[in-house]
N, C-alpha and C positions, 0 to 999 in steps of 0.2 A: 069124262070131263078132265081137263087138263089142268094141276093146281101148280102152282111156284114153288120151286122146293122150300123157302120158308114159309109157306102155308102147309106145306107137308109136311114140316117138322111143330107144327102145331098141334096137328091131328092125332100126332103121336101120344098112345097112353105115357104118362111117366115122365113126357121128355123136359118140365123143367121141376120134376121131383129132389134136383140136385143144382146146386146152385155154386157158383166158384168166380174165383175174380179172373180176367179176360189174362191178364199178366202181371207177375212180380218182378222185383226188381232185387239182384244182391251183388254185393261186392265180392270180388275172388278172395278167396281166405274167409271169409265171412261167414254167414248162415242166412238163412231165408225161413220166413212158417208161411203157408200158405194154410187158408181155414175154407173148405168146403161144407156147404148147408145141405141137411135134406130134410123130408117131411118127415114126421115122428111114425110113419108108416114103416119105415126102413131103420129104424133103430138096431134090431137085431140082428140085420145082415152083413155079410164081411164086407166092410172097406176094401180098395185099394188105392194106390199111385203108381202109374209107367209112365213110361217115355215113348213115346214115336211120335213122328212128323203123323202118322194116318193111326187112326185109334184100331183098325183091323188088324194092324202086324205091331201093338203094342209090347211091351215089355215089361211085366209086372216086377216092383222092384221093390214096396215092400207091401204087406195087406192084415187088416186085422183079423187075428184067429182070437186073441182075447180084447182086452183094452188100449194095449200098448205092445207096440212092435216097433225091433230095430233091428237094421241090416244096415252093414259097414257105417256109412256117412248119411245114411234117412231114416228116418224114424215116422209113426204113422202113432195117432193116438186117437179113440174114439167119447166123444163126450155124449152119450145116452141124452141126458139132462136137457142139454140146450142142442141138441141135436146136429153137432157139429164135429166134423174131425178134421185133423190140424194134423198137416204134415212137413216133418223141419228137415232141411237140408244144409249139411254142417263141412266146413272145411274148402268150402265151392270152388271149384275150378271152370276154368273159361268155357271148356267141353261138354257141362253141366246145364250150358244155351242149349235149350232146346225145346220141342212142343213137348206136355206131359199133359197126365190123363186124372181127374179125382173119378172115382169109379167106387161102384156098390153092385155087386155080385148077388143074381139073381137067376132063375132059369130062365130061358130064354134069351134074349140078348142085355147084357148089363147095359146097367143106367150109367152116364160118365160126361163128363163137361171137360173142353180142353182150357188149359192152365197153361200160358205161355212165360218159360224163363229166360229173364235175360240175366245176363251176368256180367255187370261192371269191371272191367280191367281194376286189378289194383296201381294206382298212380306213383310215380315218381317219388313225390313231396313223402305220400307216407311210408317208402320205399326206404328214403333219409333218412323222416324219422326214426322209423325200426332199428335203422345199424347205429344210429346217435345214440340212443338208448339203451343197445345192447338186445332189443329183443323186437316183438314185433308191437304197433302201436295200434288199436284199436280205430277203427274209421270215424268212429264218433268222436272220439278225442280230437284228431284233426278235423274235424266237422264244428267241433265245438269251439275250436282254435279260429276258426276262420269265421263262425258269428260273430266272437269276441273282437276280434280284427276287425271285419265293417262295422258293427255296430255299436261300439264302446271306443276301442282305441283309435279307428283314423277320424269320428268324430271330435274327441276328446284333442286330439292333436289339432286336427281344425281351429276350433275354440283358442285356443292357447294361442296359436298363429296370427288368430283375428284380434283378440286381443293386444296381442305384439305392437302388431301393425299398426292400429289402432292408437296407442298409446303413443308409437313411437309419432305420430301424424300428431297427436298435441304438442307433442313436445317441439317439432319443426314448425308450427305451424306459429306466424308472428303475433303476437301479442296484439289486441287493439289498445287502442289509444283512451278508448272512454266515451270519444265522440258517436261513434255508434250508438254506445248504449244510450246516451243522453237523451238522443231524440225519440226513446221509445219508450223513454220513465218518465214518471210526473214527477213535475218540478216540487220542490219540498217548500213552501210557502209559511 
């Protein structure tokens, strides 16, 4: 009997024993964590994370032997507890785009979900900032600069403008006479 490969990948012992988000997102210079799940069946076995487009010619880059493992710019840490290990990637470069693997090491063929990375160019604006200030300036700051911009200051300005305008329109605007109003008060008897 003929099944669809995603009913084949159903069939499979183990195959959503591990659980990971489909893709992260980080800025270059930045850092990224990505948090992989699995059943509390697998607590005790080694983590990993690699990199390759195809999970068969992977590239294991860092893997846990105890709790916590670091190699150059990744780090790999396993939480028993809540049955989750978290894997951080620091310093990110543009070359760092690519498909990557959460993995748990088993006999037979490991358990793994692909983790797709992208990695945001760093911009222009916080390029400025960095050299304005001498050093380099955090994404979040310029992130936090730019809610403060829509959301407080070009409002804030608005306001102030309409008001202007507003104001300045009473003040050009001719005076009535009285006769208006007259016809629309009771007479005082």
């Amino acid at each position: 009997m003929w099944l669809p490969p995603a009913l084949l990948l159903l069939s499979l012992p183990g195959c959503f024993s591990i659980r990971g988000p489909a893709s992260v997102r980080g800025r270059e210079q930045g850092s990224l964590t990505v948090q992989c799940r699995y059943d509390p069946k697998w607590e005790t076995y080694v983590k990993w994370w690699c990199k390759a487009a195809v999970w068969g010619s992977c590239q294991i880059l860092v893997k846990t032997t105890e709790s916590e493992w670091k190699k150059d710019r990744v780090s790999i840490r396993d939480n028993h507890t809540s049955h989750i290990f978290t894997v951080t990637m620091k310093e990110l470069r543009r070359d760092d785009a690519d498909t990557y693997w959460c993995g748990i090491e088993r006999s037979g063929i490991d358990l793994a979900v692909q983790v797709v990375v992208i990695i945001d160019p760093e911009n222009l604006l916080s390029r400025t900032i960095a050299n304005s200030h001498g050093g380099f300036s955090s994404g979040s700051n310029v992130r936090t600069h730019y809610v403060l911009l829509v959301f407080v200051k070009v409002p804030v300005l608005l306001i102030l403008v309409g008001a202007i305008l507003w104001l300045k329109g009473l003040r050009g605007s001719p005076r009535s006479n009285g006769n208006s109003l007259s016809k629309h008060t009771c007479p005082l008897t």
